[in-house]
C-alpha positions in Angstrom: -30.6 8.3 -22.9 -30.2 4.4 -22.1 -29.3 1.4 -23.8 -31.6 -1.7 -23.0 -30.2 -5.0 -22.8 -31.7 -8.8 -22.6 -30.3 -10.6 -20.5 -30.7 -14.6 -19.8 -30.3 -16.3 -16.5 -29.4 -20.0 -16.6 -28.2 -22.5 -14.2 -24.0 -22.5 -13.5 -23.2 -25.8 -11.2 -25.3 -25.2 -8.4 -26.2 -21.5 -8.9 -27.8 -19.5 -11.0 -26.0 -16.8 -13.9 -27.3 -13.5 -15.8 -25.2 -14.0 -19.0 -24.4 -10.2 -20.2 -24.6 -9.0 -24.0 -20.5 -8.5 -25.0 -21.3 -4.9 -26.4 -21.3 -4.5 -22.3 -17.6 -3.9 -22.5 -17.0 -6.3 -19.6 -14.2 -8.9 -19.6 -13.8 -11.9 -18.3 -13.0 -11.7 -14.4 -14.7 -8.3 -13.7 -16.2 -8.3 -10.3 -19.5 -6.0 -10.0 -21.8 -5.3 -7.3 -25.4 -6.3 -7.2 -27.8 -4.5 -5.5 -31.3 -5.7 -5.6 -34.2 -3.0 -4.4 -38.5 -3.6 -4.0 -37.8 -6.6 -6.4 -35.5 -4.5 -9.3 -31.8 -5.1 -10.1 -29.0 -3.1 -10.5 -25.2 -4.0 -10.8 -21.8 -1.9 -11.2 -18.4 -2.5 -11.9 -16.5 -2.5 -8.0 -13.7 -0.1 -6.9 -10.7 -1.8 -8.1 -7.3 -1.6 -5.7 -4.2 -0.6 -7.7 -2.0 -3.8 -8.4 0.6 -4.5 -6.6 3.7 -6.8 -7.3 4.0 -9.6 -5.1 7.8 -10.1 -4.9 8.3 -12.8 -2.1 8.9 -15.6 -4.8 11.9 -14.0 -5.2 13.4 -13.1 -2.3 16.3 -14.9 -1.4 17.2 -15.7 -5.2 20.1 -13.3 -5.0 22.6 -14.1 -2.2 24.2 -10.5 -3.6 21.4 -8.5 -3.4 20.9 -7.1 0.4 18.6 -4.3 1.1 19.2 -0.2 1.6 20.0 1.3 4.7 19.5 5.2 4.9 23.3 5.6 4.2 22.8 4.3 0.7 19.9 6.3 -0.1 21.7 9.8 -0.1 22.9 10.8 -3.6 25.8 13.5 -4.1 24.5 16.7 -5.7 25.2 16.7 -9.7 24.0 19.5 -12.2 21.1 18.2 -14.4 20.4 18.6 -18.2 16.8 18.9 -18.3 15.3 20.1 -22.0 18.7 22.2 -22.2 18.3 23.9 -19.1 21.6 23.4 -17.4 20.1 23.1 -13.2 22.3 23.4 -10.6 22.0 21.3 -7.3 23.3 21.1 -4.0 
């Protein structure tokens, strides 16, 4: 079963807004899609993209910081502890 809503539309700048009831759920900054159809509405949240970190403000910051080659990445084999479960590697 549905929940019904009322809605009011009112003029924002030089557009016009639906303002939404809060017990919605939506937050501020939500981006839905509208879809209008013979004259009827109907709007849903979009497919959000995981966030990403944007971490070009820092680049640079530390002269002793220099990036991986392949070399680095290779770890020695070690035994692991894992819920005491002694795991041999290598």
């Amino acid at each position: 079963m549905s929940k019904e809503y009322k809605a009011k539309v009112f003029k924002s700048g030089n557009s016009l807004a639906l303002r939404l009831p809060k017990a919605l759920g939506l937050v501020d900054g939500d981006e839905m899609v509208l879809r209008e159809e013979r004259g009827k509405y109907s709007f849903e949240p979009t497919l959000t993209k995981p966030r990403t970190i944007d971490l070009t403000g820092i680049y640079g910051s530390m002269p002793g910081l220099k990036a991986l080659i392949s070399d680095d990445r290779m770890m020695e084999p070690r035994d692991l502890d894992w819920d005491g479960k002694l795991l041999r590697r290598g």
